[in-house]
C-alpha positions in Angstrom: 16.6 -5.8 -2.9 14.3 -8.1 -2.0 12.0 -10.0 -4.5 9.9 -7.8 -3.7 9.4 -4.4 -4.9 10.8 -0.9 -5.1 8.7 1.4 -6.9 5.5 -0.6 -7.5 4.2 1.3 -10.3 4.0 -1.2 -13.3 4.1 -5.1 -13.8 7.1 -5.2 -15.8 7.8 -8.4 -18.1 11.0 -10.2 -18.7 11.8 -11.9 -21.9 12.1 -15.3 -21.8 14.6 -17.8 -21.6 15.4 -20.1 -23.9 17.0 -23.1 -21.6 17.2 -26.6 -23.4 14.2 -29.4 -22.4 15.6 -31.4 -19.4 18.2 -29.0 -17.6 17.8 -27.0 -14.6 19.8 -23.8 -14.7 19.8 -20.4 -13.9 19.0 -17.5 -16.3 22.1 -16.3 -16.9 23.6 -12.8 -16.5 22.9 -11.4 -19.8 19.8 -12.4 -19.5 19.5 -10.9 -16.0 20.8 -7.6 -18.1 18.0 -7.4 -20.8 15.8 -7.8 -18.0 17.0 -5.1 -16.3 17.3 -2.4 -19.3 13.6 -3.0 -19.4 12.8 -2.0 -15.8 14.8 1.2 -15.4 15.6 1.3 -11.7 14.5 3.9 -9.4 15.1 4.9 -5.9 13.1 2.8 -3.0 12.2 5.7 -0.4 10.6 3.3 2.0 12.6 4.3 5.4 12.1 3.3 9.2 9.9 5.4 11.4 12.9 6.5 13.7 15.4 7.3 10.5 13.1 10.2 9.4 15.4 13.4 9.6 11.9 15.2 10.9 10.6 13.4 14.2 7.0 15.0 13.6 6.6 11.9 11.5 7.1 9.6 14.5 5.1 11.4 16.5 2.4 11.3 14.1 3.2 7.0 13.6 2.5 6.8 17.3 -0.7 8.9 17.8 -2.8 8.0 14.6 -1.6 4.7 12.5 -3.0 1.7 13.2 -1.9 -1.6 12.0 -4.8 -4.6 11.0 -3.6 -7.8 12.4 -5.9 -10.9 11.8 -7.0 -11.9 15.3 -4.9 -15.5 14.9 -1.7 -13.7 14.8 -2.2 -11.5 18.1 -1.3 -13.7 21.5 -4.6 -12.9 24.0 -2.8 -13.3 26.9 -0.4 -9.8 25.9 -1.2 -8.5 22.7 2.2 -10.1 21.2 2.4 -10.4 18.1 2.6 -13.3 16.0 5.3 -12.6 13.2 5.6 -14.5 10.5 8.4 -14.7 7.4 6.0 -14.0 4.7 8.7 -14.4 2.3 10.8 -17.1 3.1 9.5 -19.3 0.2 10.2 -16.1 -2.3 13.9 -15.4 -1.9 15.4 -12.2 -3.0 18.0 -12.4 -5.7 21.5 -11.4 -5.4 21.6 -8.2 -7.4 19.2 -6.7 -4.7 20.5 -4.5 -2.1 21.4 -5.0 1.3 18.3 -2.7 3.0 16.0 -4.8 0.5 17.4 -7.8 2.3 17.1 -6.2 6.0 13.3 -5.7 5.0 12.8 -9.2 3.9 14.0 -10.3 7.1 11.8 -8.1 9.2 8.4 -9.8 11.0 5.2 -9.5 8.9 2.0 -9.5 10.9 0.0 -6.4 9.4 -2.9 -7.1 6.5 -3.2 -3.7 6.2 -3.2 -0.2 7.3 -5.4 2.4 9.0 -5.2 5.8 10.5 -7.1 7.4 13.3 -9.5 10.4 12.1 -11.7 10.6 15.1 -10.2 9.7 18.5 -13.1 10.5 20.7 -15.0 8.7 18.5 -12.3 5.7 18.0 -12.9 6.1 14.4 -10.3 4.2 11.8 -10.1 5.0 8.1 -8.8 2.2 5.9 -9.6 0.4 2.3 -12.4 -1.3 1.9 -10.7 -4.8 0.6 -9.4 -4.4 3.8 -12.2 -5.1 6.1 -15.4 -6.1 3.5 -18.3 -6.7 6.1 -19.0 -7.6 9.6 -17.0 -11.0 9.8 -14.1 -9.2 8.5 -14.4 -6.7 11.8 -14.8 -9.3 13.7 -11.5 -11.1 13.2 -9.7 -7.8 12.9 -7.3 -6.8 15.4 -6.3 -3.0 15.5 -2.9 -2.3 16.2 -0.7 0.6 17.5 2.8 1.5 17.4 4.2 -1.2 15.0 7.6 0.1 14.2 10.9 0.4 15.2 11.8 2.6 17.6 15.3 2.3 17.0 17.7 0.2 15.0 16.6 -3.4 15.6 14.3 -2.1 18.4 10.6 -2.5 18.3 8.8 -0.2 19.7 7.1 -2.4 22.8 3.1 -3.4 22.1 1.0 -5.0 25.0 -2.6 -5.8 25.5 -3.6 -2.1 26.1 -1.8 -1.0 22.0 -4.2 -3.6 20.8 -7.6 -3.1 19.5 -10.7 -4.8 18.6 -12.8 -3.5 15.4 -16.5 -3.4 17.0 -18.2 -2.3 13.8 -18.3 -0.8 10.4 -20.1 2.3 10.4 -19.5 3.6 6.8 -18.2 1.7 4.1 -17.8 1.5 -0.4 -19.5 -1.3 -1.8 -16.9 -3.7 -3.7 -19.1 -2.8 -7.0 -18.3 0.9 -5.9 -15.7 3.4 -7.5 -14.5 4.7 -4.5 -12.3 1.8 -1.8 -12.8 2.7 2.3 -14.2 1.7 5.7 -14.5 3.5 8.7 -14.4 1.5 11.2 -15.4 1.9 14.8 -12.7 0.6 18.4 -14.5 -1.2 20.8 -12.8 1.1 23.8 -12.0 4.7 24.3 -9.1 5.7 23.0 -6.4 7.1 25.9 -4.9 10.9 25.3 -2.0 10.1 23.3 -4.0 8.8 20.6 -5.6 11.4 18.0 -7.1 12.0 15.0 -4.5 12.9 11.7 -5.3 16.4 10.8 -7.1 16.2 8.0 -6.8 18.2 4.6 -10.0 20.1 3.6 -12.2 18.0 1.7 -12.8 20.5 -1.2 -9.1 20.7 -2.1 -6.6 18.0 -3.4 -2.7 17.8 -4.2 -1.9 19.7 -7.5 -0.1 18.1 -9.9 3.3 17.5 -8.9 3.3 17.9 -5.0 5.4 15.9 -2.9 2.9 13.4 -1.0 4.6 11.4 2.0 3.0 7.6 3.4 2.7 5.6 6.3 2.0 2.3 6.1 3.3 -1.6 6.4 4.7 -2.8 3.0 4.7 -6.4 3.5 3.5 -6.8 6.4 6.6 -5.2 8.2 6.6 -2.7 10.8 5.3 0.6 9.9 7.7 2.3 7.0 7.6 6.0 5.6 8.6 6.8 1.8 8.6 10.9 1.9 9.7 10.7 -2.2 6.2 9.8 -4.2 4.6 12.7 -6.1 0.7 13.6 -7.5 1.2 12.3 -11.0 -2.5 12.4 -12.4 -6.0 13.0 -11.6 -8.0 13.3 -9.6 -10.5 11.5 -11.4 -14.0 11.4 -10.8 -17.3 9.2 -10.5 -20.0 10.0 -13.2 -21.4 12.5 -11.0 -18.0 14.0 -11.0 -17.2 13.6 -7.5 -13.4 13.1 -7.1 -12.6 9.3 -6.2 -8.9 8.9 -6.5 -5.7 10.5 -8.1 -1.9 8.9 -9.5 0.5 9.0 -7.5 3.8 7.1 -7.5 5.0 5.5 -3.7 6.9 2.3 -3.0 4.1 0.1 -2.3 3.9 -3.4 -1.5 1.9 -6.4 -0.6 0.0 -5.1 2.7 0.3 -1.4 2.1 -3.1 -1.0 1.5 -5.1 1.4 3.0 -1.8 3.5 4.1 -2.2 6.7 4.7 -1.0 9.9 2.5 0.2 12.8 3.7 0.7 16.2 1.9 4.4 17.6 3.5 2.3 19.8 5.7 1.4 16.5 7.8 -2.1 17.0 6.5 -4.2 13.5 5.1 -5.3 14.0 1.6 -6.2 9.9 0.9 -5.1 6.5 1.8 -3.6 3.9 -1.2 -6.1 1.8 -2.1 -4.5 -0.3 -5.2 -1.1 -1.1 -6.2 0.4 -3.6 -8.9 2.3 -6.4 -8.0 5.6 -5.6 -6.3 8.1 -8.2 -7.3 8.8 -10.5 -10.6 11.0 -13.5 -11.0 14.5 -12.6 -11.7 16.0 -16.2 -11.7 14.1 -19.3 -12.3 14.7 -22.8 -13.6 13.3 -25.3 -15.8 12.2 -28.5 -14.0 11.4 -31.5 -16.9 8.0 -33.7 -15.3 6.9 -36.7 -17.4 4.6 -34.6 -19.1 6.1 -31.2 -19.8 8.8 -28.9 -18.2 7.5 -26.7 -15.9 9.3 -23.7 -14.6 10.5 -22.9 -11.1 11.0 -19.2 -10.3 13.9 -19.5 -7.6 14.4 -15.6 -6.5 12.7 -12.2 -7.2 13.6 -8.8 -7.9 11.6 -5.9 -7.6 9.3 -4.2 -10.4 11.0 -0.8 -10.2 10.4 2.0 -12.7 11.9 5.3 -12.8 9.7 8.7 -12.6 10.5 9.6 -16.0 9.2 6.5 -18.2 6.4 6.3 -15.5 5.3 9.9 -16.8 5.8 8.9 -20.7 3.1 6.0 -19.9 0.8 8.5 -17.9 1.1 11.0 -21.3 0.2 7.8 -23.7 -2.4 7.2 -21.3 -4.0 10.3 -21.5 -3.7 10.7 -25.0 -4.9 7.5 -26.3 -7.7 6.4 -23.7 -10.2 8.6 -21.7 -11.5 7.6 -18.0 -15.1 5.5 -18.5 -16.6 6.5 -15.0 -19.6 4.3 -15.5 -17.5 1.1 -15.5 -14.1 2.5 -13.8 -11.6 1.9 -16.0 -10.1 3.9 -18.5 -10.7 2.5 -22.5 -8.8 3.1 -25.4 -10.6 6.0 -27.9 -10.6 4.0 -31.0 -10.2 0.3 -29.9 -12.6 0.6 -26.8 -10.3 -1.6 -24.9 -9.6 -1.4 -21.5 -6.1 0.6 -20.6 -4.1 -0.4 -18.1 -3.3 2.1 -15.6 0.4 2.5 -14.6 0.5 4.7 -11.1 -0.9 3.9 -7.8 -4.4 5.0 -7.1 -5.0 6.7 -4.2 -8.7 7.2 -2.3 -9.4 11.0 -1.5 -11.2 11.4 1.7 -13.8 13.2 0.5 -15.9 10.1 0.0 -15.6 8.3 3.3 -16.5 11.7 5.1 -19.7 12.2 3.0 -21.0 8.4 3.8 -19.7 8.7 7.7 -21.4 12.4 8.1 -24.7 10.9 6.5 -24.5 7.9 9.3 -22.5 10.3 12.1 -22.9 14.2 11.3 -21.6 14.4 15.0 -18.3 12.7 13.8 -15.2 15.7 14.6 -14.0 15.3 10.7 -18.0 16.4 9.7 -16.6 20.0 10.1 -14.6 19.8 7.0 -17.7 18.7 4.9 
């Protein structure tokens, strides 16, 4: 599997390697071993659009997620896009698997992703990181139906699949605890675009239930992983409004502002952080005339499995408590600042309430 990542729950460290000043090898297999026995692997449910047993899924890729493309990597004259090998300066190393390879390989033009929640109108959720302010919009290109449509098969984009973001209409400020922007198309969106269904806004996933997202790990072309879970939360801003809960997909480097699904096809958030997919797996030590530096020369993927994730949830909420003032949880006694080991996904709840202050004609305003 690529350098990348499999389940991006938690940065994982390796222990280090003692190599001798002044030669340049590889870490060496037993090394590669205690590495592993402290990242316990789990399953990478990241799957092409077309390979999902239940074609509701692709039906919902084509009609409601949106890829953002910078405006540089989208060719005016047809709405090509620009691919680029993201990570061709990051190899994956050999003890990753064949599909992690095939990924790696893919194109990468997406930043991030969106979905559709009001077609007539032309309304796009995503993060905020993903589009901060008005020169953000501007060089934003909005994209539909990046994926395959079969093995090795794009599904074909031209001019009229491609979007430009007119405007923000309702968006979290960076200093805010909640992560989204609705942002507005600058045409009409044809019939066989529409808005995801969305899950009522006074209800979340209970603890446990299978979530499902759509989205562009790595800048790829659109992926679903059906296996993540509700792990934690929701938690909630000092006014105890619900901002975001734990949940556990395969996330990666441009898979923010996916969408989440429950397994009824209904959107209950969008994944708004994630910790770094991949860590070194092989490197080399490179003497200078002033020190020896080290090289990392291939990557493997942080991967942790469900069951050591949950053990660091249970220390979590037994040892620190959620400080909604500053967004973080801290440590009881210590006062520190905890790390937090899931992925944090955005409820919808939020977005809705700034948009229907802005827009109560927006169709989602219903659900408020």
């Amino acid at each position: 599997m690529s350098c990348m990542r499999h389940k991006a729950w938690v940065r994982v460290s390796i222990s280090a390697v003692a190599i001798a000043v002044g030669t340049a090898c590889a870490a060496s297999a037993s090394e590669r071993a205690d590495s592993e026995r402290k990242a316990v692997h789990g399953n990478d449910d990241r799957m092409e659009v077309y390979a999902h047993s239940d074609s509701g899924w692709e039906a919902r890729a084509s009609r409601s997620i949106v890829a953002l493309v910078h405006e540089d990597d989208i060719d005016p004259s047809n709405g090509a896009l620009r691919s680029h090998q993201r990570w061709a300066e990051r190899p994956l190393c050999d003890v990753e698997s064949n599909l992690q390879k095939a990924f790696s390989e893919q194109p990468a033009a997406a930043f991030c992703g969106g979905v559709v929640i009001d077609a007539k109108e032309r309304l796009v959720l995503t993060a905020g990181r993903c589009v901060q302010n008005q020169g953000n919009c501007d060089r934003t290109k909005v994209v539909f139906d990046y994926y395959y449509r079969s093995p090795g098969t794009l599904e074909s984009i031209d001019a009229d699949d491609v979007y430009q973001c007119a405007r923000i209409v309702a968006s979290s400020s960076l200093r805010s605890p909640y992560d989204y922007a609705v942002i507005q198309l600058d045409r009409p969106l044809p019939n066989d675009r529409e808005a995801a269904p969305i899950a009522r806004v006074d209800t979340s996933p209970l603890m446990g239930a299978s979530l499902v997202m759509m989205g562009f790990p790595n800048g790829h072309p659109m992926k679903i992983d059906d296996g993540a879970k509700m792990l934690s939360g929701p938690y909630s801003t000092a006014e105890g409004k619900p901002a975001w809960f734990g949940a556990n997909p395969d996330t990666f480097w441009g898979a923010r502002g996916s969408a989440v699904f429950d397994k009824n096809m209904m959107l209950v958030g969008m994944l708004v952080r994630h910790t770094p997919p991949y860590r070194p797996g092989e490197w080399e030590q490179i003497p200078t005339s002033t020190a020896t530096v080290r090289k990392d020369t291939c990557y493997v993927l942080n991967r942790v499995d469900e069951g050591t994730l949950k053990s660091r949830l249970d220390r979590l909420q037994r040892d620190c408590v959620f400080h909604a003032d500053r967004q973080v949880f801290v440590h009881r006694q210590t006062k520190a600042s905890c790390s937090y080991p899931a992925e944090k996904i955005g409820v919808i709840a939020p977005a809705l309430e700034d948009l229907c202050r802005i827009q109560p004609s927006s169709a989602p305003c219903s659900l408020q």
